[in-house]
C-alpha positions in Angstrom: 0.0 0.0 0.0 1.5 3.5 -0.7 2.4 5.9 1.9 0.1 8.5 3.2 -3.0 6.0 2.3 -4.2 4.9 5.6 -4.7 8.5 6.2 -6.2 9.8 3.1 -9.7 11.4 3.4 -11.3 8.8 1.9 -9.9 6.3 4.4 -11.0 7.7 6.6 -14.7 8.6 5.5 -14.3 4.6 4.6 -13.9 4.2 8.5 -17.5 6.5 9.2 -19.1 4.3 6.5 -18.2 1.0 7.5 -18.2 1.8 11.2 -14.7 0.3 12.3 -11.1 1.8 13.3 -8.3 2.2 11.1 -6.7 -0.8 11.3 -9.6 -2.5 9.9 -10.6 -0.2 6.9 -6.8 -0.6 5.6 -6.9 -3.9 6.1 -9.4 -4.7 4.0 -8.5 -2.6 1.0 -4.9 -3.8 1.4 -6.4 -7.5 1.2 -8.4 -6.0 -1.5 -5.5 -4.6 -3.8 -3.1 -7.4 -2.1 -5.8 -10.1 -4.2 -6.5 -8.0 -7.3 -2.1 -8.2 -7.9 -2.7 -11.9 -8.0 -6.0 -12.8 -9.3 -7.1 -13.0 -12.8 -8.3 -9.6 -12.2 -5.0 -8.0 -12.5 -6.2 -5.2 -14.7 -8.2 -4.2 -11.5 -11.6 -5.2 -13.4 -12.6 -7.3 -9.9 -16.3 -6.8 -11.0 -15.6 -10.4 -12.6 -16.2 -11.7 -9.5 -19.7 -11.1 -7.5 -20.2 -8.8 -4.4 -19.9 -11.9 -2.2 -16.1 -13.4 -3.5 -14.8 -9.9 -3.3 -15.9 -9.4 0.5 -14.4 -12.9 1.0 -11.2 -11.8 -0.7 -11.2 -8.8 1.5 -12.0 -11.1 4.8 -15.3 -9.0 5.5 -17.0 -9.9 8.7 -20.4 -8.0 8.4 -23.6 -7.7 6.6 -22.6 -9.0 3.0 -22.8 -6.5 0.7 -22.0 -3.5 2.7 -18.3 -3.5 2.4 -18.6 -3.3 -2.0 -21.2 -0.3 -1.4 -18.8 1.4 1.1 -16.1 1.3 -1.1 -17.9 2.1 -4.6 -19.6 5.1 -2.1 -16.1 6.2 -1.4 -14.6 5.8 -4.3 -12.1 3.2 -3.7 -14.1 1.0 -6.1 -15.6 2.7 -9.5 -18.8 1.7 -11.4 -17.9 0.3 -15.4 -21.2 1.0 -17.7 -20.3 -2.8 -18.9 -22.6 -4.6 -17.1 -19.5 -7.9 -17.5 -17.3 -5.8 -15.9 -18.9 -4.0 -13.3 -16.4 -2.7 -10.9 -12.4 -1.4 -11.0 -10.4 -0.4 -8.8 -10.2 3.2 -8.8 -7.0 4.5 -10.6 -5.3 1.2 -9.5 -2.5 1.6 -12.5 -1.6 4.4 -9.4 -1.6 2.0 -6.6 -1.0 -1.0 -8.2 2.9 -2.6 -7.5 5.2 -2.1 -10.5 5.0 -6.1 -10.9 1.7 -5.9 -11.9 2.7 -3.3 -14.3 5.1 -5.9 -15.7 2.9 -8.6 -15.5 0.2 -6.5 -17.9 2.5 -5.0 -20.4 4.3 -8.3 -21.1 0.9 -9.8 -22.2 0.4 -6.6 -23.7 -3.0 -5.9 -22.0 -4.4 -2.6 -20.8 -5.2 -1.9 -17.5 -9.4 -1.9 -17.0 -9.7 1.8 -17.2 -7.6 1.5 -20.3 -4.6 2.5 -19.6 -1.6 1.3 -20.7 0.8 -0.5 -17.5 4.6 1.0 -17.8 6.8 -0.5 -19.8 10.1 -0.8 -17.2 11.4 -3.8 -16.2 11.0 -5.6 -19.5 13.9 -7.2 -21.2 14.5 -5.7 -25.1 12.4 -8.5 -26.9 9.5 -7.7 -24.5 9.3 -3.8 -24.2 9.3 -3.5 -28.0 6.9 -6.0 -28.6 4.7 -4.6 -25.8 5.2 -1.5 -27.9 4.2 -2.7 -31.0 1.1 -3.6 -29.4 -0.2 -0.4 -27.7 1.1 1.3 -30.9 -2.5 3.4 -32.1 -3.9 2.4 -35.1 -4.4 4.7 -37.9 -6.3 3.0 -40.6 -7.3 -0.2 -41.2 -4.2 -1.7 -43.0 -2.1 -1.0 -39.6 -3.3 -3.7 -37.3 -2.0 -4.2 -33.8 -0.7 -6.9 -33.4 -1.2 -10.5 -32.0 -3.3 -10.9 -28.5 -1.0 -11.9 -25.8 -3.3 -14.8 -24.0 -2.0 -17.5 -26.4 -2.7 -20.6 -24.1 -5.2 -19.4 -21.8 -8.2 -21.1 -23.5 -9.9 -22.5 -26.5 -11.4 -19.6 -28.1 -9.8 -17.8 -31.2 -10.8 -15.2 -33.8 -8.4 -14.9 -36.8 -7.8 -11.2 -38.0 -6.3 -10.9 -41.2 -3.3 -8.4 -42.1 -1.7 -7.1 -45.1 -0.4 -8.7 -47.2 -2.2 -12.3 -46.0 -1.4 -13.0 -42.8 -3.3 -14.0 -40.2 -3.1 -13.1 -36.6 -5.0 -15.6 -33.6 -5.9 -13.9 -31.1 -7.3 -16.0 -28.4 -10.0 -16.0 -25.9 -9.1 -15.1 -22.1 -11.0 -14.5 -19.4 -14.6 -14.0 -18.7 -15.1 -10.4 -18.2 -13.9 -7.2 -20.2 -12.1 -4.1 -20.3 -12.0 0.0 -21.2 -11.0 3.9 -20.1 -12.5 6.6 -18.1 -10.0 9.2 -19.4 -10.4 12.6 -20.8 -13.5 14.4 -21.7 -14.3 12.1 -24.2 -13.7 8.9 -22.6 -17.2 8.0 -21.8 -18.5 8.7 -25.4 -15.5 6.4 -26.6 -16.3 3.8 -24.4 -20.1 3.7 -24.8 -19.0 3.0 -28.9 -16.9 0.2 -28.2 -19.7 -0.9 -25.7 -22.3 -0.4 -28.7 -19.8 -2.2 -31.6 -18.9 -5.3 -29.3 -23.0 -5.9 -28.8 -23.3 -5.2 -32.4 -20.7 -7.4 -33.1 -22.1 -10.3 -31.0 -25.6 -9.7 -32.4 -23.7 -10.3 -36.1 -22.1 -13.5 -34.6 -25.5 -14.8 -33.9 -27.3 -14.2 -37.0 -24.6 -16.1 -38.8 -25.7 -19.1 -36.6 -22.8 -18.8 -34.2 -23.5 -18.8 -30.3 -20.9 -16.4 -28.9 -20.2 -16.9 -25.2 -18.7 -14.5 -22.5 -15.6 -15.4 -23.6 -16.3 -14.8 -26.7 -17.5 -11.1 -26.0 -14.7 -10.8 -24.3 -12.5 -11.9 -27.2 -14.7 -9.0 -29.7 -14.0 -6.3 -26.3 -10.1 -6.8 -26.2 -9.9 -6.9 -30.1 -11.9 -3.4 -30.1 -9.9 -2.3 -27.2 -6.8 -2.7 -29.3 -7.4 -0.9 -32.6 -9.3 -3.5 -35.0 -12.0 -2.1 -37.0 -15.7 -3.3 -36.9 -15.4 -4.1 -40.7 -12.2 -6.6 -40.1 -14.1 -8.0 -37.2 -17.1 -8.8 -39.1 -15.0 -10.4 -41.8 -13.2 -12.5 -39.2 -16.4 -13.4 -37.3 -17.9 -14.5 -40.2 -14.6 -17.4 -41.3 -15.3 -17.9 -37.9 -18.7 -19.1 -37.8 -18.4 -20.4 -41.1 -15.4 -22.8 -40.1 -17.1 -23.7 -36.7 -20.5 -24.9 -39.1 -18.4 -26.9 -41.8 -16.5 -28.6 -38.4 -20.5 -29.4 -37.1 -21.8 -30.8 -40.4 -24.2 -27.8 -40.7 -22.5 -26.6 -43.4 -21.7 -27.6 -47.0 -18.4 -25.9 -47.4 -19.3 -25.2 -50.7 -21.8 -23.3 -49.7 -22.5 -19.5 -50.4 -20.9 -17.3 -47.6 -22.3 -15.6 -45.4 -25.8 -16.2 -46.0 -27.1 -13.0 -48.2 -30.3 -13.1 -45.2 -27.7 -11.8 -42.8 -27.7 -7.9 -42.2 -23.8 -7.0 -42.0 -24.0 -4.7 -38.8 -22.8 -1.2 -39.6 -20.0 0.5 -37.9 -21.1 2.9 -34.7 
């Protein structure tokens, strides 16, 4: 825990709220952050988990649900419009330890509020790939590149760049990710909000049956610079592959079906 946080205002209006002494109201945020550095919600997206597993996680004793509302109320915890994320740690890429930092930038994710961890501490074959993957994106033939989750599960969605190459970017966990920042922030974030559920909404009419993880998938793929229209194009070999593996599909089919409504960019 930094210094000078056990006696921050808001600790100790945390105390008033929750009714206990000092020792108690950093203890439980400590155990709060102390978990988030080690859990799969190391982007500080703990709104993955319900109100009950975080108060666990934080060893609350008292009426279940009070501690989350304390600390939203406070502002040690902030609300995400995503209903699948829910809750982040307010400006943890502040509090967080500089191994967390580490840990994000070398799978080249983004903190939940969408910023981007610090790059220090990588070796030379890490920082510039880590660079190459927050690098923005100016048109549509400048893709970022590969997702970093590689192993973590199953799920894949191939996006293709120039000149022919495809990039698999697999599934990870089951929640998602995005910034509060400037004055725009929330107007950017309610798009990518709007383009994932158009997106998933696409997925479906094709016949597909996109999961959490799948939306998930769409989110960080948004998140990092990939356009609606090479989304669309990838969801689509997607589906289609999936159907031909199930028998539903002749691959000699006609693709996509000409019923489906290709959703239009926000």
């Amino acid at each position: 825990m930094k210094r000078g946080t056990s006696d921050h205002w808001k600790m100790h209006r945390l105390m008033r709220n929750l009714g206990c002494g000092k020792a108690q109201a950093v203890g439980h945020l400590h155990m709060l952050w102390e978990w988030a550095s080690s859990s799969a919600a190391r982007a500080g997206d703990v709104g993955r988990y319900d109100d009950q597993v975080i108060e666990e996680k934080c060893a609350w004793p008292g009426e279940s649900g009070r501690l989350v509302r304390a600390l939203l109320e406070e502002r040690w915890l902030d609300q995400h419009p995503d209903p699948e994320v829910r809750l982040v740690i307010h400006d943890w890429a502040d509090h967080c330890e500089d191994s967390v930092h580490r840990a994000l930038a070398r799978a080249c994710l983004r903190f939940a509020d969408g910023r981007i961890p610090k790059l220090g501490g990588l070796n030379a074959e890490e920082k510039a790939r880590a660079q190459e993957a927050y690098r923005p994106v100016d048109s549509p033939m400048d893709s970022p590149m590969d997702s970093p989750y590689g192993q973590s599960s199953g799920g894949r969605l191939t996006v293709s760049r120039p000149p022919a190459v495809a990039v698999a970017v697999a599934v990870p966990l089951p929640t998602e990710t995005p910034p509060t920042p400037p004055a725009d922030g929330g107007v950017r974030l309610a798009r990518l909000v709007r383009a994932r559920d158009d997106l998933t909404d696409y997925w479906r009419q094709l016949g597909g049956r996109p999961d959490r993880k799948d939306r998930r998938l769409v989110w960080e793929a948004l998140q990092k610079g990939y356009t609606t229209e090479q989304l669309r194009g990838s969801i689509s070999e997607r589906v289609r592959e999936d159907l031909v593996k199930a028998g539903k599909l002749d691959p000699a089919a006609e693709w996509p079906p000409e019923a489906v409504e290709v959703a239009q960019p926000p």
